[in-house]
VOGU-3710 file (C-alpha; in Angstrom, 3 decimals, decimal comma):
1> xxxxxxxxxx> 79,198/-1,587/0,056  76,318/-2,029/-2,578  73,934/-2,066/-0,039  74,712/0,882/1,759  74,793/2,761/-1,502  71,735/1,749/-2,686  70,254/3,349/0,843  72,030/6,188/-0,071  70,340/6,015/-3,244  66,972/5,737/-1,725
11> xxxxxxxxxx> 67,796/8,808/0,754  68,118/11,305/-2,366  65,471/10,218/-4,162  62,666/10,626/-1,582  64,111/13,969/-0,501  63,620/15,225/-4,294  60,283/14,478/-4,656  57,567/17,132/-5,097  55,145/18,523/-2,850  51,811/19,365/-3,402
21> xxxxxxxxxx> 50,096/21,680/-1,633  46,122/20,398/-0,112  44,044/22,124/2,247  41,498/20,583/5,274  38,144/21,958/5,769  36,901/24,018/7,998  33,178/23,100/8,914  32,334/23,823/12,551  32,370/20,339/13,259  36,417/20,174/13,289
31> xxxxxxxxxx> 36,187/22,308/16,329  39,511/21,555/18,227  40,746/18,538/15,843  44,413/17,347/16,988  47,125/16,997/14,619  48,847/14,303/16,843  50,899/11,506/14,117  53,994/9,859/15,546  53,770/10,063/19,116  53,110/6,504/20,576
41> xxxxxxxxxx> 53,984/4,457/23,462  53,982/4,988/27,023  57,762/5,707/27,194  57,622/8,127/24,879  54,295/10,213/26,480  55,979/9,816/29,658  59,180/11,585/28,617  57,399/14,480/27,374  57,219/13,071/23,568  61,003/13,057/23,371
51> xxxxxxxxxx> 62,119/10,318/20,556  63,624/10,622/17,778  66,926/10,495/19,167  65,514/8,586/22,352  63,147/5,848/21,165  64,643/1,888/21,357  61,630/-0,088/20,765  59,551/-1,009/17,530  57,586/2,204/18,125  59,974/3,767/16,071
61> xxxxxxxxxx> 58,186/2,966/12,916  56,250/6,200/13,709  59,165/8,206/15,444  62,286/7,674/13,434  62,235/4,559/11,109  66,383/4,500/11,656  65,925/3,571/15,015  64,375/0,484/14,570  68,133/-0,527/14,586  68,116/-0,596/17,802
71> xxxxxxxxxx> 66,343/-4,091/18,235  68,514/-6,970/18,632  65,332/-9,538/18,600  61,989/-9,595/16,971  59,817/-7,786/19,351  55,801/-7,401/19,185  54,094/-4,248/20,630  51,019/-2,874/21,221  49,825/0,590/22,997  46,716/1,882/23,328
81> xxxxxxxxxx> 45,537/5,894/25,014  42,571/6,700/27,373  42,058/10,453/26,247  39,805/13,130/28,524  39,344/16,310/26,717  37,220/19,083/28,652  34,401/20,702/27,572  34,514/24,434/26,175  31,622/26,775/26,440  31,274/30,338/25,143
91> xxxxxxxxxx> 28,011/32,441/26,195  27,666/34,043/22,460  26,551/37,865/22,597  23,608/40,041/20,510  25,295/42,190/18,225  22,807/43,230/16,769  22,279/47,178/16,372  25,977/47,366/16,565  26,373/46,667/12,478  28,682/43,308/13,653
101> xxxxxxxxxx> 26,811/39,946/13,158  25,638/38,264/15,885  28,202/36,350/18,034  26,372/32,739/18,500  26,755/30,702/21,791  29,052/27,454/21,802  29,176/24,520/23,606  31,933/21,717/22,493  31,098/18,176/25,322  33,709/16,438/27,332
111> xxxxxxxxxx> 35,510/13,775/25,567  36,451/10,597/27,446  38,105/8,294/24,753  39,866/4,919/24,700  41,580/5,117/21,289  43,906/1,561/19,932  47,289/3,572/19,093  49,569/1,491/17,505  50,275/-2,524/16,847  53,896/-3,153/15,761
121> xxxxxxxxxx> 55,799/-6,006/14,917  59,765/-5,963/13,963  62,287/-8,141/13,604  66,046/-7,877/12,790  67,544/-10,170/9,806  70,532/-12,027/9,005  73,390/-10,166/10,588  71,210/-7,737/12,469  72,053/-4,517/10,436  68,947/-4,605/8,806
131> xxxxxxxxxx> 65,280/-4,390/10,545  61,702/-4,976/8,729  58,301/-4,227/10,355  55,004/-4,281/10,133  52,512/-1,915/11,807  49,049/-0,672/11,996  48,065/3,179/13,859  45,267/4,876/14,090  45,784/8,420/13,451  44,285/11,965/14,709
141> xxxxxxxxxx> 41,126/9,998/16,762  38,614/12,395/16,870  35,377/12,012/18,692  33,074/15,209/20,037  29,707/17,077/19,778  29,193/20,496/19,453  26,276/22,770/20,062  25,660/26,287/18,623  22,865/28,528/21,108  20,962/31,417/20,031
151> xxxxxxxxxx> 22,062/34,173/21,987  18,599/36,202/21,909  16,283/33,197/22,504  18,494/30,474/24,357  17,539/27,955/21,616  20,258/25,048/20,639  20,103/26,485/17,053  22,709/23,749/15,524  23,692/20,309/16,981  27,651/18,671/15,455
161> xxxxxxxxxx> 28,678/15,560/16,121  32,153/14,043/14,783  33,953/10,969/14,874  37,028/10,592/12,654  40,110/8,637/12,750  42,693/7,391/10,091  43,619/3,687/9,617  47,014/3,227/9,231  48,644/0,060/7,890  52,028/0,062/6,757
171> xxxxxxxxxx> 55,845/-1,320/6,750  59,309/0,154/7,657  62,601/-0,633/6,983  66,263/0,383/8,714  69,709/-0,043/7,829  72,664/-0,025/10,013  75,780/1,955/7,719  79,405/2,920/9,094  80,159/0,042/11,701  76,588/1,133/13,334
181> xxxxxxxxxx> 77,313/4,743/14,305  74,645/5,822/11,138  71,893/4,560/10,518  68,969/5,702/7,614  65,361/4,642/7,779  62,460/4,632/5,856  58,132/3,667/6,562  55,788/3,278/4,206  52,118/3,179/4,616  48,555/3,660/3,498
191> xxxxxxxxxx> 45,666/5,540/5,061  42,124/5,198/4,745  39,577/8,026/6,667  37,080/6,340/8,638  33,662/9,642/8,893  30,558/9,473/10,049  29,920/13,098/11,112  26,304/14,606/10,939  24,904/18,410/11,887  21,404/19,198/12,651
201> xxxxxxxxxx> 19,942/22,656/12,384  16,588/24,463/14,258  14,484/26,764/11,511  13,402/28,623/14,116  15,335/28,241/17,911  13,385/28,161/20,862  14,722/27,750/24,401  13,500/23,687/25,037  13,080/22,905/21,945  14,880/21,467/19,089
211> xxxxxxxxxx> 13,310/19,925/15,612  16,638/19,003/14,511  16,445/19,615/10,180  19,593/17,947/9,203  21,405/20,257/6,819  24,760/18,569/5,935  26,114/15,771/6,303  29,633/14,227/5,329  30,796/11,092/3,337  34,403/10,205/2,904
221> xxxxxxxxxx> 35,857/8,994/-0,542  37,402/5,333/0,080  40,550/6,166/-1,912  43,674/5,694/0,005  46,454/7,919/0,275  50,105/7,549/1,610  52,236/8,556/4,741  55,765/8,660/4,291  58,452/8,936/7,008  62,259/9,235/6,653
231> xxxxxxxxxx> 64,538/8,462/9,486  68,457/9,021/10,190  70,100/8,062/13,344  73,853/8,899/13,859  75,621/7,345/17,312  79,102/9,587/17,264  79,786/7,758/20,853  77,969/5,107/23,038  76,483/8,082/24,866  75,091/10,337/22,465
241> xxxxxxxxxx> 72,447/10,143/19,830  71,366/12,401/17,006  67,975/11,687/15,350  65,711/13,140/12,366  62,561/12,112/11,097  60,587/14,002/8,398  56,970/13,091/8,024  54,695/13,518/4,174  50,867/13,514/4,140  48,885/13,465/1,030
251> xxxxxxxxxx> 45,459/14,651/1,301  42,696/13,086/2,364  39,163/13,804/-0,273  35,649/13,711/0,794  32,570/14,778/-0,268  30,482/17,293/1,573  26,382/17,817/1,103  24,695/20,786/2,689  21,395/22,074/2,099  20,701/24,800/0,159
261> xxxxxxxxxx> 19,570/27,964/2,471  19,989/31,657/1,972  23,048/31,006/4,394  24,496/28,959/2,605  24,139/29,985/-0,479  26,667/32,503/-1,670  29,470/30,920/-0,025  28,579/27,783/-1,565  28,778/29,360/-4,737  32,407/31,322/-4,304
271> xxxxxxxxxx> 33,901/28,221/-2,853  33,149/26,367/-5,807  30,062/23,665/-4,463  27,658/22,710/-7,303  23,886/21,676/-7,314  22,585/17,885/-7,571  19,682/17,104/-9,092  16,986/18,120/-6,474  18,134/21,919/-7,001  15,219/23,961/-7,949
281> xxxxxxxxxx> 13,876/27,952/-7,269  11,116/29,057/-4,217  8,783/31,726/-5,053  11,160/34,431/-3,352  13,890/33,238/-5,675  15,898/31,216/-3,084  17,667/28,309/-4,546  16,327/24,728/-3,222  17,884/21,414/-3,171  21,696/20,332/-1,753
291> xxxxxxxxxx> 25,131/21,696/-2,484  27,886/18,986/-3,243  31,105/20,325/-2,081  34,582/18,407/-2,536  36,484/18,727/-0,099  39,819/17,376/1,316  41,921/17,003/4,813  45,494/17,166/4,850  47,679/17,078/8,224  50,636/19,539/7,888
301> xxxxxxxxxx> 54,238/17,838/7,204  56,165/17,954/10,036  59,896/17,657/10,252  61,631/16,412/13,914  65,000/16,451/15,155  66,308/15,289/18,630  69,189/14,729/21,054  69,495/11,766/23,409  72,195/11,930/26,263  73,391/8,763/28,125
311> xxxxxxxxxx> 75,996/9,591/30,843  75,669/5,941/32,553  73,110/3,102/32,378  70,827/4,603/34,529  70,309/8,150/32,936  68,661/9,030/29,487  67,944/12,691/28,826  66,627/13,790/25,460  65,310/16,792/23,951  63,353/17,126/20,683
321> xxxxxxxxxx> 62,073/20,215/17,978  59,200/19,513/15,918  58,364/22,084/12,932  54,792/21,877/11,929  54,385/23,185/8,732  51,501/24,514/6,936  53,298/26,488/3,683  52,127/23,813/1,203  48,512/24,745/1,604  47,593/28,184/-0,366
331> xxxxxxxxxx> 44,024/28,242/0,973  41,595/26,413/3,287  38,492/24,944/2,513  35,421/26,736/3,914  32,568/24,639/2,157  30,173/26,715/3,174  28,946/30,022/5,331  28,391/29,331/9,291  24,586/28,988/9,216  24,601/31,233/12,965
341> xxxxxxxxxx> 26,803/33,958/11,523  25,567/37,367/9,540  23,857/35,692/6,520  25,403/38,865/4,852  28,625/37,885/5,040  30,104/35,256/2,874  33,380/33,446/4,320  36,384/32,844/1,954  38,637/30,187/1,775  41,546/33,167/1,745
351> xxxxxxxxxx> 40,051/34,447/5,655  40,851/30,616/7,339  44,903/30,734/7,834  46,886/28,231/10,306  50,913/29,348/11,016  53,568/27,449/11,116  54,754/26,373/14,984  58,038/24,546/16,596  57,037/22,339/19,378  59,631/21,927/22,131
361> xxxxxxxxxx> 60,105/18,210/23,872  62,333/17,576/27,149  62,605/14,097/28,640  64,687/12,096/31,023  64,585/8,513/31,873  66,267/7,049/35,268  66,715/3,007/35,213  66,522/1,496/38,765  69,441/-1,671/39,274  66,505/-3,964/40,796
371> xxxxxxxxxx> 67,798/-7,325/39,476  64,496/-9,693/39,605  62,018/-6,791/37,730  64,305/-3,567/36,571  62,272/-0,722/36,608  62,225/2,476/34,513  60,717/6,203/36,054  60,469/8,728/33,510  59,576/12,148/33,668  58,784/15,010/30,337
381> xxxxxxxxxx> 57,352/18,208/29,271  56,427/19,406/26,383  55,151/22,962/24,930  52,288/22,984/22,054  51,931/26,541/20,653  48,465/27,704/19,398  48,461/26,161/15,765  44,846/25,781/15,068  42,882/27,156/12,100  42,183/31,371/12,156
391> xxxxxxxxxx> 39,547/33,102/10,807  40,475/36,156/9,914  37,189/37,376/8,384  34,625/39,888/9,641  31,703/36,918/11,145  31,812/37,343/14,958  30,539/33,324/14,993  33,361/32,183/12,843  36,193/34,379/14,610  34,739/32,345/17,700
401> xxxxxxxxxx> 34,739/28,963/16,597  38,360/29,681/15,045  40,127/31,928/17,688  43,700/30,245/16,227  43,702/28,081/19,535  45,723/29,003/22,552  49,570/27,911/23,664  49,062/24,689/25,680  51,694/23,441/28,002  52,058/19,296/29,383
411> xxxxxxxxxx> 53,657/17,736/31,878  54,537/13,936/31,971  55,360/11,113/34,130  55,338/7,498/33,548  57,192/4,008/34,726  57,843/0,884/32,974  58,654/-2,541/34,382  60,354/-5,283/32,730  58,947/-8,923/33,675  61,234/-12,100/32,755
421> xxxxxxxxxx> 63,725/-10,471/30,319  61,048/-10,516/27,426  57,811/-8,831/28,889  57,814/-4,966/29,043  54,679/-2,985/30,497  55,140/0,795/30,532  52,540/3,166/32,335  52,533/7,096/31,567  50,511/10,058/32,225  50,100/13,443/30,391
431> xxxxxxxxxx> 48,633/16,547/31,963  47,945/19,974/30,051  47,303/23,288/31,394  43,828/23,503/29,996  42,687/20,422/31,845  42,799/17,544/29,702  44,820/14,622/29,979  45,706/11,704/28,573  46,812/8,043/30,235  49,103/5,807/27,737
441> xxxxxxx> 49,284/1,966/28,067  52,090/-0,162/26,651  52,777/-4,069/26,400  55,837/-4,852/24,818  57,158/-8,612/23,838  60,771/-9,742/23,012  61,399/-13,036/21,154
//
């Protein structure tokens, strides 16, 4: 009885902690970033990214903490994505004449990415009502290049490249209350950014030819920030499941240098950047040297409910909501003006805006009665409304890197075999509607 009210304890007092509110930047370089951070495992992808209610495996560490209860023996995992993203061009347009600022030219490459999901390792102890793990995920892998063309001469005027992931290492911990029909969780963990992103700019663009002045370039701080996620699980009968899991970010601080150009300039200035030592005055009065912005990331809290239905031993389905939610953060970070916009016109943190979205997840699961290798085919889809960063300012450029994204809808499939009663290999395979996809890869070991 102690024990169960201390969890009880635990429950109220993460619920009543503050929020604070951080914003993420919005340098052209974060051109379609992904906001992906507790969907992992191969059964999961391949029922449409249904499991909170749904998930069985030590994989819940990310999806709902409570249902690591579900393990009856220690269990070791390990899952891993090969991600193809397609490439996006836009032809840019001349403006000019027309009193708008001139509508630049973008080109973001085809990603093909192998990215090292998640590593998990749980175990149950003493009578099997409590679980501990360990796990480390990588979080929001982000690897791409973009390209910025000058629409009058054809010139690359700016070159982008990006690669940025989160490390992840943390712990979780579930408790089994009320005979095993409730169940509260909780993981714990700490994050440290992993940046290297660089951007290149041509004075003066000509078509072939590129002399590549770097103007910015980005260095992450090495502090380390936490993730929190909360888990319930109730069982009111052997075939239904209800599940909750509510993720907290903090924000993730860097340090942004860009050079000091009559483009960058004002914004630099409104947006708070300051000089380093180098700063100095050309003849025309144009301020020389860097600008040292600080800047932070922060990935939106998110809060997930779900509803797993077992009729028989063969069928699973499940269905989850996912709120993402942006109201903490008052403002977004816009470092600096987009050097191939209107040099006129200064962008404000107040013009970048994301809204809030509810994702929708539907899964089923059908178990085959093979006796020597069981077999699992699973089938999803899931619908991802437009939730990336808006500009909502007057610089043509800007309102086309940040459009606000588009609705994107994915369909799943996957299979998993069990080898030998302790050896589980699942398979899945995610397909959008704007032609990227993603293949999931899960080995799974019981002990």
């Amino acid at each position: 009885m102690k024990n169960e009210l201390f969890f009880w304890i635990l429950a109220i007092m993460l619920l009543s902690i503050p929020l604070p509110g951080y914003a993420f930047d919005n340098g052209p370089t974060w051109f379609g970033f992904n906001h992906t951070l507790n969907t992992s495992g191969a059964r999961t992808i391949g029922m449409g990214g249904t499991t909170v209610a749904s998930v069985d495996d030590a994989s819940a560490s990310l999806a709902n903490p409570a249902a690591l209860v579900h393990l009856s023996k220690t269990e070791f995992r390990f899952d891993s994505n090969f991600r193809h993203v397609e490439a996006v061009t836009h032809p840019g347009a001349d403006n000019l004449g027309t009193g708008d600022s001139i509508s630049m030219g973008l080109r973001v490459e085809e990603t093909n990415q192998i990215d090292p999901a998640l590593v998990a390792l749980a175990t149950p102890l003493g009578d099997g009502r409590t679980v501990v793990g360990l796990f480390y995920h990588e979080v929001m892998p982000y690897d791409r290049s973009v390209t910025v063309i000058d629409p009058i001469s054809g010139g690359v005027t700016e070159k982008h490249n990006v690669m940025f992931d989160l490390d992840e290492f943390g712990v979780s911990i579930a408790r089994s209350l009320f005979d095993g029909q409730f169940a509260i969780g909780l993981s714990v963990s700490l994050v440290t950014p992993n940046m290297i992103i660089t951007s290149k700019q041509d004075r003066t663009p000509q078509q072939g030819s590129f002399d590549g002045v770097q103007f910015s370039s980005y260095g992450s701080q090495s502090e380390q920030e936490p993730i929190w996620r909360f888990g319930l699980l109730y069982r009111p009968s052997e075939t239904m499941s209800f599940g909750l899991n509510y993720t907290l970010t903090q924000n993730i601080e860097y340090t942004l240098t860009t050079a000091n150009s009559p483009v960058t300039v004002n914004s630099a200035q409104l947006n708070g950047c300051f000089g380093d030592v180098n700063i100095g005055t050309l003849a025309d009065g144009t301020p020389t040297g860097s600008w040292i912005c600080e800047s932070s990331l922060t990935v939106p809290e998110s809060l997930s409910i779900g509803f797993a239905y077992t009729p028989d031993e063969a069928w699973t389905f499940a269905i989850d909501a996912t709120r993402i939610n942006y109201n903490r953060v008052e403002e977004f970070n816009a470092a600096f003006a987009y050097p191939g916009g209107d040099v006129t016109v200064i962008q404000r943190n107040d013009e970048f805006v994301a809204k809030d979205v509810i994702e929708l997840h539907l899964g089923l699961e059908y178990l085959t009665r093979f006796k020597q290798y069981p077999m699992a085919l699973r089938a999803g889809y899931y619908f991802d409304p437009a939730h990336d960063i808006k500009y909502n300012g007057t610089d043509s450029t800007s309102q086309l890197i940040y459009p606000g994204g588009e609705d994107v809808q994915h369909l799943s499939a996957g299979v998993g075999i069990l080898f030998f009663e302790a050896l589980q290999f699942d398979l899945a395979l995610d397909a959008a509607d704007d032609d990227s996809y993603r293949l999931a890869i899960s080995f799974a070991y019981g002990f």
